[in-house]
N, C-alpha and C positions, 0 to 999 in steps of 0.2 A: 595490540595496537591502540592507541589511544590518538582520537578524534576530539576535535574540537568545531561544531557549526554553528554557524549563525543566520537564521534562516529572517529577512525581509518580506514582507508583505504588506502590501500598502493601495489604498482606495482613495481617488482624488474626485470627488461630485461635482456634478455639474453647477451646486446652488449650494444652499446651506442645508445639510441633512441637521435634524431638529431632536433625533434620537435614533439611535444605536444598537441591535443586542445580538452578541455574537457568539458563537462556542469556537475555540481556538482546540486543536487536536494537535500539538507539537511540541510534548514533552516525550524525551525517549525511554523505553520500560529498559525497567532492571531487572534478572534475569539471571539464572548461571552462567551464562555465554556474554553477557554486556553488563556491565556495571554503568550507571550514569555517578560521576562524581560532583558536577557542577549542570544545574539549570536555571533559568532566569525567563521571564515573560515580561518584556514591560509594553503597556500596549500607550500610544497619545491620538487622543487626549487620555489624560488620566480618570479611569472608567470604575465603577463597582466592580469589584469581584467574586467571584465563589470558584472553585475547584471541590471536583467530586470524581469519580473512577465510574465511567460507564457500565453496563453489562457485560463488555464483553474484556474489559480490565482496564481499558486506556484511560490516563488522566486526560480529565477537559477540564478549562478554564472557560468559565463561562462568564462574562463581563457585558455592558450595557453603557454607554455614553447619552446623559440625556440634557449636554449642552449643546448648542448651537455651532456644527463644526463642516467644513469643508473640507477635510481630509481627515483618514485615520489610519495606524501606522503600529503593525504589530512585530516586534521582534521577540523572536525566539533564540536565546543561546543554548547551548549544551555542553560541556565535554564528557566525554563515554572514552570507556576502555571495555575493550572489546577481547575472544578470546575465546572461537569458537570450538569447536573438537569436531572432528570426521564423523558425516552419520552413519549411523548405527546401521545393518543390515536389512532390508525389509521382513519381516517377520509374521505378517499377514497373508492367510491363504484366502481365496476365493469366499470359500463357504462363511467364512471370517465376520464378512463385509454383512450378514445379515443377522448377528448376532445383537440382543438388546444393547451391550454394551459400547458396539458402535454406529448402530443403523437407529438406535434411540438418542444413548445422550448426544451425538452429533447431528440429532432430526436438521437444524435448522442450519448445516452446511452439504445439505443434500438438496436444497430446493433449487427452482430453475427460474427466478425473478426475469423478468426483461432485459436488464442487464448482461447477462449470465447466459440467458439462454440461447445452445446452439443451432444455427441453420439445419436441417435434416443432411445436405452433403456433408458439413464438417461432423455431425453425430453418426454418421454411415462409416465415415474413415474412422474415428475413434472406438463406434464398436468392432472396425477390422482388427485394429491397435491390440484391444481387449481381448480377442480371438484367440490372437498370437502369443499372448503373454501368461507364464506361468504362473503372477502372481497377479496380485492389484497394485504392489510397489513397482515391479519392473512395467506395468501399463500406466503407471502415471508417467514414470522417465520418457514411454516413448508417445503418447501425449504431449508431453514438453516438448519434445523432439521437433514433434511434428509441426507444432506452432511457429517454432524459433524457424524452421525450415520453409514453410508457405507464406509467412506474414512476414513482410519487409518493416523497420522501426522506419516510422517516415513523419516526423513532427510537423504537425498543423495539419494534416490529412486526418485527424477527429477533431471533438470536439470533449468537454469533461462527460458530458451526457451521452455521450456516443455508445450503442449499444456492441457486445460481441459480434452478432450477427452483421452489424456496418464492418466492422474490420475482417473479418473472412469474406466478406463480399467485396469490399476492393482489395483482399489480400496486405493490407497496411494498416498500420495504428500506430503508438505508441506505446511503453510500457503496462500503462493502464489498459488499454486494451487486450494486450497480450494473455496480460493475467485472468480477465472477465472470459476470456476467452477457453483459454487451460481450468478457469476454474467449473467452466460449462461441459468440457468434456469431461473431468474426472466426474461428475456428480451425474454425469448420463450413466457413467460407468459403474455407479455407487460408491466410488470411493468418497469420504469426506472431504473438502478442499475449501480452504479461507485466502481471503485479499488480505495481504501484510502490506501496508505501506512505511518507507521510510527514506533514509538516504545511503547514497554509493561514492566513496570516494571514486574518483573518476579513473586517476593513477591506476595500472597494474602493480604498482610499485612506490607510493606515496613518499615522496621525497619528505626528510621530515624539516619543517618549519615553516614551510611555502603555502602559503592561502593558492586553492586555486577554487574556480568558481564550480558548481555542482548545481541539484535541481533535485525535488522531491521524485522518491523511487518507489515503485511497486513490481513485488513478485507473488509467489502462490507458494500455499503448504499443505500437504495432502497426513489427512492421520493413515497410520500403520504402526500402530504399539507409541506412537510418541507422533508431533507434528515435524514433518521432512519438509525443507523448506530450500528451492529452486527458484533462481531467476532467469527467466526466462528472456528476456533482452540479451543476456551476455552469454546462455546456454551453460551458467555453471551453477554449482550449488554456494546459497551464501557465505560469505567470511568475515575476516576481521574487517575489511573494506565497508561492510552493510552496516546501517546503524537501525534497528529496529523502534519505531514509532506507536503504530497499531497495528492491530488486526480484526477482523469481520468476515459479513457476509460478502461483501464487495464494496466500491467505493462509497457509497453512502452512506458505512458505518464509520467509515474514518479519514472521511473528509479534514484536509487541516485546517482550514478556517469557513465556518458557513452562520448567514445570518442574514436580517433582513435592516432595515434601515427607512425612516418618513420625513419628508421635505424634500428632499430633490429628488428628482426624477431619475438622472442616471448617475451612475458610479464606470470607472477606470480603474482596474485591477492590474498591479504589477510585482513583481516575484522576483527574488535575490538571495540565493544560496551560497553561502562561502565556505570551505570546508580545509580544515588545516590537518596535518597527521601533527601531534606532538611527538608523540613517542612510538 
């Protein structure tokens, strides 16, 4: 399938902001499963640039306006062909999960940050989860399971800073939630588990030629001989509809646009995702 988006973002100040410095996170990776053919970043005002690939692989554009402006306006294009294949079997036993080669080089997708970290109820039911299950791959699925099944998708009921433990406590969040949340239990459980953010066409069936409107997406991917990668808002595993962006330890690694800005005092943030199938 091949995707074409075009992602808006934009900040209107209250005064004249006097300077600028921003990391933009919204180019999409290329991959054996997604090709990007075509990407473009133009930010206004017209800002410095540098682009460099993170630690943990994502391109950033890291940019800085240091004229005198009351609004700033980032677009992102893309188009991506996409083209993913059925996953692989889980192939990870138990004893697996404490071996150097995944309880080492994955150290820093096994920690439990604030974010991340689960309430003692929701890590009581996922070590039941873990009880039952013969592998770590079939106790990741039914961890997802469990998410998609107690937490209602309820928009404006968080906040971006909203912790896992706020959305199992009012049983709601949003996609980001969901995943901080799946990704608290796998790592209770020692399975490895990263935040992938990106986009979803929204279509089960993307008519091709028709723009229709869309929104930045997150789901979770758990290692077991390779990274398995579920979204949990829709209860399925990703496809050619997912357009992969970043990935991390949870939202604050790939964040799509964060910065700070002096002169005015407040800023208004607004968001525009357009998403077309070509082909």
């Amino acid at each position: 399938m091949q995707l074409r988006i075009s992602h808006t973002t934009g900040y209107e100040y209250d005064g004249k902001a006097v300077t600028s410095y921003n990391e933009a996170r919204l180019t999409p990776q290329t991959s054996a499963e997604q090709i990007v053919v075509h990407t473009r970043l133009d930010v206004s005002p017209t800002p410095w640039t540098h682009t460099y690939r993170d630690y943990f692989g994502t391109q950033v554009t890291s940019f800085e306006v240091l004229d005198p402006h009351d609004a700033l306006t980032v677009q992102a294009h893309a188009t991506v062909h996409t083209h993913r294949a059925p996953l692989p079997a889980p192939s990870l036993a138990w004893a697996d999960l404490a071996a150097p080669e995944v309880a080492d080089v994955h150290t820093e997708y096994l920690v439990l940050p604030e974010l991340v970290a689960p309430p003692e109820d929701f890590a009581a039911r996922v070590r039941e989860v873990g009880a039952d299950a013969a592998t770590p791959g079939e106790a990741a699925r039914g961890v997802c399971a469990l998410v998609h099944a107690d937490v209602a998708y309820r928009p404006g009921s968080t906040e971006v800073t909203s912790s896992a433990a706020l959305a199992w406590e009012q049983r709601s969040g949003v996609c980001q939630d969901m995943a901080h949340l799946t990704i608290g239990g796998l790592r209770t459980l020692g399975i490895p588990a990263r935040y992938v953010s990106g986009y979803l066409h929204p279509s089960p069936d993307p008519e091709v030629g028709a723009t229709v409107a869309g929104e930045s997406h997150a789901w979770v991917e758990w290692w077991d001989e390779g990274w398995h990668a579920f979204d949990l808002t829709n209860d399925e595993p990703i496809g050619d509809r997912h357009v992969v962006i970043a990935a991390g330890r949870d939202y604050a690694d790939v964040r799509p646009l964060s910065g700070i800005f002096a002169g005015a005092r407040t800023s208004r943030m607004f968001v525009e995702v357009e998403v077309t199938r070509l082909a």
